[in-house]
C-alpha positions in Angstrom: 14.4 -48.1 -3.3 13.3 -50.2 -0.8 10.1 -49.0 1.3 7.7 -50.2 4.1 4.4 -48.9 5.5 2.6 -49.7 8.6 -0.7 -48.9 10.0 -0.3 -49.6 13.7 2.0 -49.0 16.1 4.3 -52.2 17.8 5.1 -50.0 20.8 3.5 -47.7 22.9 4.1 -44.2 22.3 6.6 -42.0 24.7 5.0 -40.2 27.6 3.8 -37.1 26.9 3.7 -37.8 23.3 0.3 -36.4 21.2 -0.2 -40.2 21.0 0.5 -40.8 24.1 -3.6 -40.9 25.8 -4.6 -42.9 22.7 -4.6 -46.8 21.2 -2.9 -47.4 17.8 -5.6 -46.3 14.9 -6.8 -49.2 13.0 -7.2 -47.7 9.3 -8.3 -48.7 5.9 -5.0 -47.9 3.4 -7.3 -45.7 1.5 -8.1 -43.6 4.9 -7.2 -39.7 4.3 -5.5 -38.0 6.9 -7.3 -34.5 8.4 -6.4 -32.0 11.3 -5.6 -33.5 14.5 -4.8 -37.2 13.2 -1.6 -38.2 14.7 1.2 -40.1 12.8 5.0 -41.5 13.4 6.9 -41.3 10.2 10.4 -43.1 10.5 13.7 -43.7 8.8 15.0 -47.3 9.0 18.9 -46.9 10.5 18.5 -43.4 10.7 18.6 -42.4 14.7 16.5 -38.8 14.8 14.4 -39.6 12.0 11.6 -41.2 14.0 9.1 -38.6 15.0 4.8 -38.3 15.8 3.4 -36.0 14.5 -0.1 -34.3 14.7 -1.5 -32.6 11.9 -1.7 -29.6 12.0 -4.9 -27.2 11.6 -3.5 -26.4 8.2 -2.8 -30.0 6.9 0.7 -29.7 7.6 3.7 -31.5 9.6 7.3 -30.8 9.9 9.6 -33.5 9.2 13.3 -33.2 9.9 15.8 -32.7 6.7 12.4 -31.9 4.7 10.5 -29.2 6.6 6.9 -28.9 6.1 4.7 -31.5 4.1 1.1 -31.8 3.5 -0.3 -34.3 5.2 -4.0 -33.6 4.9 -6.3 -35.6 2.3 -2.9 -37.6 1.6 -2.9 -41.4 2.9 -0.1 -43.1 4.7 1.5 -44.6 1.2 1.4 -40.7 -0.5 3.0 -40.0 2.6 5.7 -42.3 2.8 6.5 -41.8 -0.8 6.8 -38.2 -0.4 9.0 -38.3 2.2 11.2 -41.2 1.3 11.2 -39.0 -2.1 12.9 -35.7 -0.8 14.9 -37.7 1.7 16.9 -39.4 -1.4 19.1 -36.8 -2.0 20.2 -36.8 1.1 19.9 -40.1 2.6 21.0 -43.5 0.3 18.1 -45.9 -0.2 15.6 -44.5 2.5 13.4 -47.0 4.0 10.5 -44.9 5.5 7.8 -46.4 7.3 4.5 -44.4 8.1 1.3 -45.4 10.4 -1.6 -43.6 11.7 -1.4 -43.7 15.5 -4.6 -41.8 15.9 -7.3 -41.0 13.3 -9.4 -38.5 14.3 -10.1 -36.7 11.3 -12.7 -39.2 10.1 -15.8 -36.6 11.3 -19.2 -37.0 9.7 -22.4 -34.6 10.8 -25.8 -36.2 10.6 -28.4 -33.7 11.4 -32.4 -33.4 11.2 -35.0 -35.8 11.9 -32.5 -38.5 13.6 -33.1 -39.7 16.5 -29.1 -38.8 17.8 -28.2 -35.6 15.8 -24.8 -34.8 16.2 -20.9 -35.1 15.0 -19.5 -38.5 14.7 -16.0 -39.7 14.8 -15.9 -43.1 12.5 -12.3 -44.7 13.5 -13.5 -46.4 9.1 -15.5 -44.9 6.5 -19.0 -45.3 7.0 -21.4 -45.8 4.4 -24.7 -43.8 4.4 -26.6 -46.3 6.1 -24.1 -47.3 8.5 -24.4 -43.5 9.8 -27.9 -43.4 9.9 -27.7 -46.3 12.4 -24.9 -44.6 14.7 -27.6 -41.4 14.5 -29.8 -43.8 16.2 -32.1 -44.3 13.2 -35.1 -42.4 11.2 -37.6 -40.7 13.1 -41.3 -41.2 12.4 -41.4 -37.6 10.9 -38.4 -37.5 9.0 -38.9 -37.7 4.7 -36.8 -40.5 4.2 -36.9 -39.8 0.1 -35.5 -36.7 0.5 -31.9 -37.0 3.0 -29.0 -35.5 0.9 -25.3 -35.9 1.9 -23.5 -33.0 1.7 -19.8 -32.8 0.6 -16.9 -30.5 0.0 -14.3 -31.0 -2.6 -11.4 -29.0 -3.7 -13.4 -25.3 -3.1 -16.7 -26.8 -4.6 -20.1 -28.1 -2.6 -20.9 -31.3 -3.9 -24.5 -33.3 -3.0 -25.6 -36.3 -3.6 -29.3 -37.8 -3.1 -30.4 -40.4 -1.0 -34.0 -42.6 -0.7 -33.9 -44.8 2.0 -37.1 -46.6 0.8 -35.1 -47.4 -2.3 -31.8 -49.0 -0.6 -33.9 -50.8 2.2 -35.6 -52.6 -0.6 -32.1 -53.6 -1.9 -32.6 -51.3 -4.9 -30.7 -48.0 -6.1 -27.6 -49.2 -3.9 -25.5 -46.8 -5.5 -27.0 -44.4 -3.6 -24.9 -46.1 -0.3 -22.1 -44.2 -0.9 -18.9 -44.2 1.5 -19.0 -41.0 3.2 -15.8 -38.8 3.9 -14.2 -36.7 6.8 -16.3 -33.6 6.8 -19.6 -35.2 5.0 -23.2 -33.8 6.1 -25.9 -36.6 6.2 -29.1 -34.0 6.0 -32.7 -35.9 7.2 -35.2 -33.3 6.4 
């Protein structure tokens, strides 16, 4: 079966399109799709199998001659393969090609003793420092030993610790994890 996948758009989307206000997202391959992320999901030689899509609040798109699909927490590759799955019964050798018009879902929180406190949109995964910076840095008050990162996974809250002493000596990098859509950087 042959397949593609892209991750930007060659033309601009239709008026009046959810994509329509927006520039093609520029995404990592390993970037998860969330609520309100927009994607076109297309069927090589197959007029009406072109469509944009936003995600839905629950995860989900519809997609014609498959119906609904999760797209949440899937990338563009799970996605393609998916669909170019259930669409071979129906259609011979489908060659389905999937990119990420808008990513939107990429929102970290970094609150506390930052100088910006606030919701972020990262068009890429940050790392922990990285969002830090955006936050506009540490205050002078702020226990830089003690910021967690907060983290939701399949039901189950997840944190992980974080000295900023440590990684701006270039030690404990481990610590400078990537952080996810939905992540909490916590500066206490």
């Amino acid at each position: 079966m042959a397949t593609t996948i892209a991750f930007a758009q060659d033309a601009a989307p239709a008026a009046g399109s959810p994509a329509a206000e927006v520039r093609p997202a520029v995404v990592d391959s390993s970037y998860r799709l969330a609520p309100e992320d927009v994607v076109e999901i297309s069927v090589w030689k197959e007029e009406g199998l072109r469509k944009e899509l936003l995600v839905r609040p629950d995860g989900g798109v519809s997609f014609p001659l498959i119906g609904e699909l999760q797209a949440a927490g899937k990338t563009a590759e799970e996605i393609r393969a998916e669909v170019a799955a259930r669409l071979g019964n129906k259609i011979n050798d489908p060659v389905v090609s999937v990119s990420v018009l808008k990513a939107s879902g990429n929102k970290i929180y970094v609150i506390g003793r930052v100088a910006r406190p606030g919701e972020y949109v990262a068009g890429r995964y940050l790392d922990v420092l990285q969002a830090l910076a955006v936050a506009g840095g540490l205050t002078p008050f702020a226990a830089e030993d003690d910021i967690r990162i907060l983290r939701k996974r399949a039901g189950r809250d997840e944190v992980f610790e974080f000295e900023y002493s440590d990684v701006r000596r270039g030690r404990k990098l481990e610590q400078n994890i990537m952080l996810q859509g939905g992540d909490v950087v916590v500066v206490p």
